[in-house]
MDAnalysis code that builds the backbone (N, CA, C; Angstrom):
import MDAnalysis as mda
import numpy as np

u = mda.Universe.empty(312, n_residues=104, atom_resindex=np.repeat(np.arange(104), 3), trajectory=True)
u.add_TopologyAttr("name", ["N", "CA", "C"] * 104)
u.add_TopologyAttr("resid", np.arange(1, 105))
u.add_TopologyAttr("resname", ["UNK", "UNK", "UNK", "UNK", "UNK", "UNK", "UNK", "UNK", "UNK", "UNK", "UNK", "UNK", "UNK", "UNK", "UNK", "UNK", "UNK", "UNK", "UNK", "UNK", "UNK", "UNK", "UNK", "UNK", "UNK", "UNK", "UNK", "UNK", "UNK", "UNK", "UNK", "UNK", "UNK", "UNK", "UNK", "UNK", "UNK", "UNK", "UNK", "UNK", "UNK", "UNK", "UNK", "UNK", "UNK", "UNK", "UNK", "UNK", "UNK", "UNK", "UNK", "UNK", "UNK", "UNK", "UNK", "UNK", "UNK", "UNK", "UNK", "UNK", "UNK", "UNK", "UNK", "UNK", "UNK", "UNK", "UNK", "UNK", "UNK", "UNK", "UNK", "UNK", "UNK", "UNK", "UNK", "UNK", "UNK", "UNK", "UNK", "UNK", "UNK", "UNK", "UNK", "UNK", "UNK", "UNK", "UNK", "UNK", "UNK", "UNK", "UNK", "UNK", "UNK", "UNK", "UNK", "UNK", "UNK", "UNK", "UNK", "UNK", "UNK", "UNK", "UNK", "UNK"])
u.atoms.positions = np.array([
    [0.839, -1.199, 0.000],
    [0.000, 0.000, 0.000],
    [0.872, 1.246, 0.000],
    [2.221, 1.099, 0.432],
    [2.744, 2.492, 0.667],
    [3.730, 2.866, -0.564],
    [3.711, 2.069, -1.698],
    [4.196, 2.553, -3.360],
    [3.116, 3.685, -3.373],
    [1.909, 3.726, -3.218],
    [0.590, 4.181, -4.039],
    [0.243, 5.495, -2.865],
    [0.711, 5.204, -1.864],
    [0.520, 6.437, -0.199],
    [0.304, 8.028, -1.772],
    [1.189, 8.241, -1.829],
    [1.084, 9.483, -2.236],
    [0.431, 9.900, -3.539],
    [-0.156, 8.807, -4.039],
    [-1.709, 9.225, -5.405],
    [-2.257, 9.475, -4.682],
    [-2.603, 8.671, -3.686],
    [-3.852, 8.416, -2.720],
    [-4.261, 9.169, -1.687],
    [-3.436, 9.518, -1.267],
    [-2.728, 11.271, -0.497],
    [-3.327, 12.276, -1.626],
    [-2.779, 12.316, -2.648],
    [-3.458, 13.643, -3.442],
    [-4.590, 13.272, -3.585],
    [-5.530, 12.087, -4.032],
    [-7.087, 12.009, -4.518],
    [-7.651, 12.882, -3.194],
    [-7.186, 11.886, -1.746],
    [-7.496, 13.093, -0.700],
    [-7.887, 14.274, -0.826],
    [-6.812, 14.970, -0.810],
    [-6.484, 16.562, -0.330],
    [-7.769, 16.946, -1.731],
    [-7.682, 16.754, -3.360],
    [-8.332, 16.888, -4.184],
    [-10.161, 17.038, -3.546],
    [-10.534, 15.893, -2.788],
    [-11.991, 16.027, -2.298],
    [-12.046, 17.218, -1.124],
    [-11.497, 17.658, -0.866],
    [-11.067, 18.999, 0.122],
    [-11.919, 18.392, 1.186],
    [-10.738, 17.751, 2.307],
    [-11.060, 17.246, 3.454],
    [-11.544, 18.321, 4.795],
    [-12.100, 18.130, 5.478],
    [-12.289, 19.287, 6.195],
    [-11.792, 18.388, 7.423],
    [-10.952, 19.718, 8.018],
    [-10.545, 18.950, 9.830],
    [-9.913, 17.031, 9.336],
    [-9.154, 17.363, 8.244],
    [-8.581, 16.216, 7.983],
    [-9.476, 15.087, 7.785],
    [-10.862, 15.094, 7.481],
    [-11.392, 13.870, 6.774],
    [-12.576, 14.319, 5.829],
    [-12.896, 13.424, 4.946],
    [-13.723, 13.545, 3.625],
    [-15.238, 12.749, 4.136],
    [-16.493, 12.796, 4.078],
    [-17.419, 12.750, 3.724],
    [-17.824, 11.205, 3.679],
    [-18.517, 10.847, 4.048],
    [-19.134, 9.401, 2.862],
    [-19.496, 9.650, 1.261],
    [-20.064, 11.343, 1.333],
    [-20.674, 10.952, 0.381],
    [-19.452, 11.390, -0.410],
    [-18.255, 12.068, -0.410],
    [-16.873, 12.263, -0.959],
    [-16.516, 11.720, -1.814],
    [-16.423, 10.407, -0.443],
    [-15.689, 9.218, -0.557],
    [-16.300, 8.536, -1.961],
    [-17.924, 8.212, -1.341],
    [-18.519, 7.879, -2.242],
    [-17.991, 7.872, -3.900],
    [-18.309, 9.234, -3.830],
    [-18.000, 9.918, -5.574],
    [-17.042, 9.473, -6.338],
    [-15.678, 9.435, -5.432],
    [-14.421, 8.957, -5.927],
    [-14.520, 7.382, -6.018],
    [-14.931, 6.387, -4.957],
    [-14.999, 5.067, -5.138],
    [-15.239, 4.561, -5.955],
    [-16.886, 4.689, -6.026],
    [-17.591, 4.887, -7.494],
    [-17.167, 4.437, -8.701],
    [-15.997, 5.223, -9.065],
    [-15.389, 5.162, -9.970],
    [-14.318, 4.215, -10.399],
    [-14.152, 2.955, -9.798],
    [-13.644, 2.029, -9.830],
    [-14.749, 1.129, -10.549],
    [-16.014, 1.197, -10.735],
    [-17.121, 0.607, -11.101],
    [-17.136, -1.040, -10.428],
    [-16.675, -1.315, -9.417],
    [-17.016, -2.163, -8.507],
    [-18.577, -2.465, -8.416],
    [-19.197, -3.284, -7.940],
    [-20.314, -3.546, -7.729],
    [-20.730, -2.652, -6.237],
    [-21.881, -2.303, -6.198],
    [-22.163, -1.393, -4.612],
    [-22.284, -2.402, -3.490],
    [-22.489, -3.741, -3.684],
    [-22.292, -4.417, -2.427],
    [-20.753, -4.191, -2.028],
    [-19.588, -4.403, -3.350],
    [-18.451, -4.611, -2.616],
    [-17.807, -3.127, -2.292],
    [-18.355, -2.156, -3.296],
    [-18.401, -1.030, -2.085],
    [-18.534, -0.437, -1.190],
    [-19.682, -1.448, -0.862],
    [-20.150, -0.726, 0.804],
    [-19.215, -2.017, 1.485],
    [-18.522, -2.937, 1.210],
    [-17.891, -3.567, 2.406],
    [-16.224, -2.917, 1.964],
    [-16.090, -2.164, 1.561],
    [-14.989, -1.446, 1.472],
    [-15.240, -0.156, 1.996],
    [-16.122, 0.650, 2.049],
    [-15.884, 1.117, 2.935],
    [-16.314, 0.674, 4.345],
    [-17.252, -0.725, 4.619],
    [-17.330, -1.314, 6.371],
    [-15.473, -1.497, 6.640],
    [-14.896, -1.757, 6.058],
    [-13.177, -2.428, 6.376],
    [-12.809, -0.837, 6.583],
    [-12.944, -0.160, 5.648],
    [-11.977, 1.148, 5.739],
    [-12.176, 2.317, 6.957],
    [-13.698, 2.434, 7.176],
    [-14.009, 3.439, 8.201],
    [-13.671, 2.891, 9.442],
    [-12.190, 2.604, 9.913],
    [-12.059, 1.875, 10.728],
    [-12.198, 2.350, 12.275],
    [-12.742, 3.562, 12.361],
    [-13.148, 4.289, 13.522],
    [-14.630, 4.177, 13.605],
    [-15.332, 4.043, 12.289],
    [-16.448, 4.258, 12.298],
    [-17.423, 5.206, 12.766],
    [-17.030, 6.322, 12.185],
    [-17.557, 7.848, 12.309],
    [-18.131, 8.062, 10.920],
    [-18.315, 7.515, 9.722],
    [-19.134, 7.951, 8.725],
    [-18.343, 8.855, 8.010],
    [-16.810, 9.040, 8.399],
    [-15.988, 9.608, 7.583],
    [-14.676, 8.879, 7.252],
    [-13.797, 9.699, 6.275],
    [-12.452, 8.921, 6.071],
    [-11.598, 9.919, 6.310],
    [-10.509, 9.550, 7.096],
    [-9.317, 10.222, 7.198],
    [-8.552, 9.773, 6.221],
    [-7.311, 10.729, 6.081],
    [-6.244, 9.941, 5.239],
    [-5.641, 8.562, 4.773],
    [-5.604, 8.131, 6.403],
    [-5.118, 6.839, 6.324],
    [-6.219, 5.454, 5.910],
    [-7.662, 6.193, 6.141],
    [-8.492, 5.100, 5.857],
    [-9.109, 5.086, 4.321],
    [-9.059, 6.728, 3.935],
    [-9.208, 6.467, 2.578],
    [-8.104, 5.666, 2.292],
    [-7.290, 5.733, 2.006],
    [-6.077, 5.216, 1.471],
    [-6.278, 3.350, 1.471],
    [-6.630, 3.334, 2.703],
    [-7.135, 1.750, 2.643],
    [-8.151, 1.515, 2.017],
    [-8.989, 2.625, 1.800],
    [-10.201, 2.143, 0.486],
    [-9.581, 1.751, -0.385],
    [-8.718, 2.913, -1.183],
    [-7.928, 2.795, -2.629],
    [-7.304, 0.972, -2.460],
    [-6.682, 1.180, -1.645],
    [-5.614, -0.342, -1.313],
    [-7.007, -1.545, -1.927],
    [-7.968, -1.277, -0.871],
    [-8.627, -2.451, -1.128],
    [-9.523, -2.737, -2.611],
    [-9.753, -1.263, -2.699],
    [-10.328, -1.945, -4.050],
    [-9.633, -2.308, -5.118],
    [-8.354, -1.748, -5.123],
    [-6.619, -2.140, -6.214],
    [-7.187, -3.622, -5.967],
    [-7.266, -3.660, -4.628],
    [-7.041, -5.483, -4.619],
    [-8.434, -6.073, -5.320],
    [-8.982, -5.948, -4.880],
    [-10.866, -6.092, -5.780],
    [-10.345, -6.427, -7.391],
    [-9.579, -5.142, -8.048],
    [-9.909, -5.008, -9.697],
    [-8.562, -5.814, -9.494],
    [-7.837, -6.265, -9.044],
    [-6.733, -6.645, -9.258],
    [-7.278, -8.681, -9.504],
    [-8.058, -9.151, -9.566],
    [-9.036, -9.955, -8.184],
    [-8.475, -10.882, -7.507],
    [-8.608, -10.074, -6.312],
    [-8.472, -10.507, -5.366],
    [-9.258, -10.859, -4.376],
    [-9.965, -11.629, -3.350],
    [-10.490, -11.603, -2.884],
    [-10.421, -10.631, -1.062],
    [-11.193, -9.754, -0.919],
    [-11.384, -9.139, -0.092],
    [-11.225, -9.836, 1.096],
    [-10.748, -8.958, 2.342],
    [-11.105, -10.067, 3.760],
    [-12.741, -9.507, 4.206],
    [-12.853, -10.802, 4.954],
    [-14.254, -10.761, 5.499],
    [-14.061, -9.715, 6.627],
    [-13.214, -9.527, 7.439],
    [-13.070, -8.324, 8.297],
    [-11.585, -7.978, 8.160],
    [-11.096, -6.783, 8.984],
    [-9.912, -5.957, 8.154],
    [-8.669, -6.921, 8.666],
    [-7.294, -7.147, 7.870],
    [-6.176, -8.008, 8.947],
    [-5.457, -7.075, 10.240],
    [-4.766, -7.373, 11.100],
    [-3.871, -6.438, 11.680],
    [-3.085, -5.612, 10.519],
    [-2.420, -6.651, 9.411],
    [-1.478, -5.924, 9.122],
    [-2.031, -4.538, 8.342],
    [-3.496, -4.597, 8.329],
    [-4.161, -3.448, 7.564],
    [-4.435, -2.252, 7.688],
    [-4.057, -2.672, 9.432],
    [-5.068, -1.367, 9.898],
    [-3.998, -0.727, 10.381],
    [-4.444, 0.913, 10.000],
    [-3.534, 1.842, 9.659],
    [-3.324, 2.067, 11.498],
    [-1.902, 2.717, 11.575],
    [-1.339, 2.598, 12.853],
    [-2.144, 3.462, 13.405],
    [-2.418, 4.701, 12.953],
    [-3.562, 5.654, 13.887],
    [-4.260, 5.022, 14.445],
    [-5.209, 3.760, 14.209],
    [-6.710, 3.201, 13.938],
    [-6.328, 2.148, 14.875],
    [-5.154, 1.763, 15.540],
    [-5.243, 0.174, 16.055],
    [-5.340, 0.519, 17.336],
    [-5.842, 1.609, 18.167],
    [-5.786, 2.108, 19.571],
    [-7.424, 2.228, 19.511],
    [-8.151, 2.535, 18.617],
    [-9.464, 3.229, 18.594],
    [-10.455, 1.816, 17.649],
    [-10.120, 0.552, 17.923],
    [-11.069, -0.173, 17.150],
    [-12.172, -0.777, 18.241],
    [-12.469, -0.652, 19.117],
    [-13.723, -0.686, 19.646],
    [-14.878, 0.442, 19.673],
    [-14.857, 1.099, 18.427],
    [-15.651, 1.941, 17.811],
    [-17.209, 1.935, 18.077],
    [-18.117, 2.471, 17.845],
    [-19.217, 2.653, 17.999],
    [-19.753, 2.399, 16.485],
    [-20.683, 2.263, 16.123],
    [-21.599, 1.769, 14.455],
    [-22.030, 3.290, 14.336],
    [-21.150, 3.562, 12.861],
    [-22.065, 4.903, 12.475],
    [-22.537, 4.606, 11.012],
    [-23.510, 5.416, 10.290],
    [-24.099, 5.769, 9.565],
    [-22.575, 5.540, 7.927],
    [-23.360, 4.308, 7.062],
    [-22.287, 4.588, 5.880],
    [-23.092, 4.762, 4.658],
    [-22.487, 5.302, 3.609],
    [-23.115, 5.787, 2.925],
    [-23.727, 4.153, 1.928],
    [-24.808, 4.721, 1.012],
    [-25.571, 4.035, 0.825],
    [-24.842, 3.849, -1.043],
    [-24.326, 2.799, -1.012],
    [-23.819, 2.197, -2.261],
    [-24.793, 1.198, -3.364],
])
């Protein structure tokens, strides 16, 4: 994932993050565009919002991008996220609360 950190870094900053995170529905727009199916979009972003606040920070968009590379690449997705996935911010804060994701 960290060849690709800095496309993925600019698609970011490009959706103009506010207070350092983007939107569902942002996110949405840009995902989208991988033309994935919307089931496996919405479990890309269940893996990625790994705080689960209904938004993406840097590091979790970035794990969107990662995962769906892996999707068109095909690969098969994990059923829930690995350790080695989850971005170092995110591995202190995964007993999260269920928020609101956007509707794929």
């Amino acid at each position: 994932m960290t060849k690709d950190r800095a496309k993925y870094d600019a698609i970011f900053e490009s959706l103009g993050p506010v207070k350092g995170k983007i939107s569902g529905s942002a996110a949405k727009k840009e995902m989208i565009k991988s033309k994935l199916p919307n089931p496996v979009l919405a479990k890309v972003w269940r893996l990625s919002d790994v705080d689960q606040d209904g938004a993406l920070d840097a590091d979790e968009f970035a794990l969107a991008m990662h995962l769906i590379n892996i999707k068109l690449e095909g690969y098969d997705m994990p059923e829930n996220l690995p350790d080695h996935l989850i971005p170092p911010s995110k591995k202190r804060m995964l007993n999260g609360i269920g928020a609101k994701q956007p509707s794929f």
